[in-house]
N, C-alpha and C positions, 0 to 999 in steps of 0.2 A: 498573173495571180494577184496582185497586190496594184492593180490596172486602177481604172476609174471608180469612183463610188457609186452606184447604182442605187436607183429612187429607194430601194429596200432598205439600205443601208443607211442613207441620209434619214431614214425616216424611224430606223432604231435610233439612232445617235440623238436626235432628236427629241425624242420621248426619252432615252434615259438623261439626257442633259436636262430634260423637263421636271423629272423627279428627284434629279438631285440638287438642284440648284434654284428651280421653282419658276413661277414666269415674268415675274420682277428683272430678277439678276441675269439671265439668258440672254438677253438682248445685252447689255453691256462687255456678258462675257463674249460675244459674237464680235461685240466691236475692238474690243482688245486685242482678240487676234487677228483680227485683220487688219489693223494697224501691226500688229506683230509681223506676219507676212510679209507686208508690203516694208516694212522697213530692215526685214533682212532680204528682200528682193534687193534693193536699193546698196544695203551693203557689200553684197554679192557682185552686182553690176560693176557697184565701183573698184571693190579688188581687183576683178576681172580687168580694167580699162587700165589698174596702175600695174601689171602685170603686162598686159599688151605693151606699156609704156616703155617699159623696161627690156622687153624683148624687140622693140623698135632701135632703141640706144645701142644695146648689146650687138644686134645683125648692124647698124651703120658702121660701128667701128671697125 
């Protein structure tokens, strides 16, 4: 249900972010969030890795 976005959908999202935000600002707002993205990927990864860490420590003993 809530799967992939399909070309329809990107292509509403699109037009409405066209008319609310105008074609100046869209592009910036595009880059925002995907530095947003990419830097809670990054945070994710790394809890994940100090979490592993911990579970490494924890089974040695």
């Amino acid at each position: 249900m809530f799967g992939r976005l399909g070309g329809t959908e990107l292509l509403v999202i699109l037009v409405v972010g066209f008319l609310i935000f105008g074609p100046k600002k869209l592009p910036e707002i595009g880059k925002a969030f995907g530095e947003t993205v990419n830097e809670f990927k990054k945070s994710a990864k790394s809890a994940q890795d100090e979490v592993k860490e911990v579970i490494e420590v924890v089974e040695s003993k």
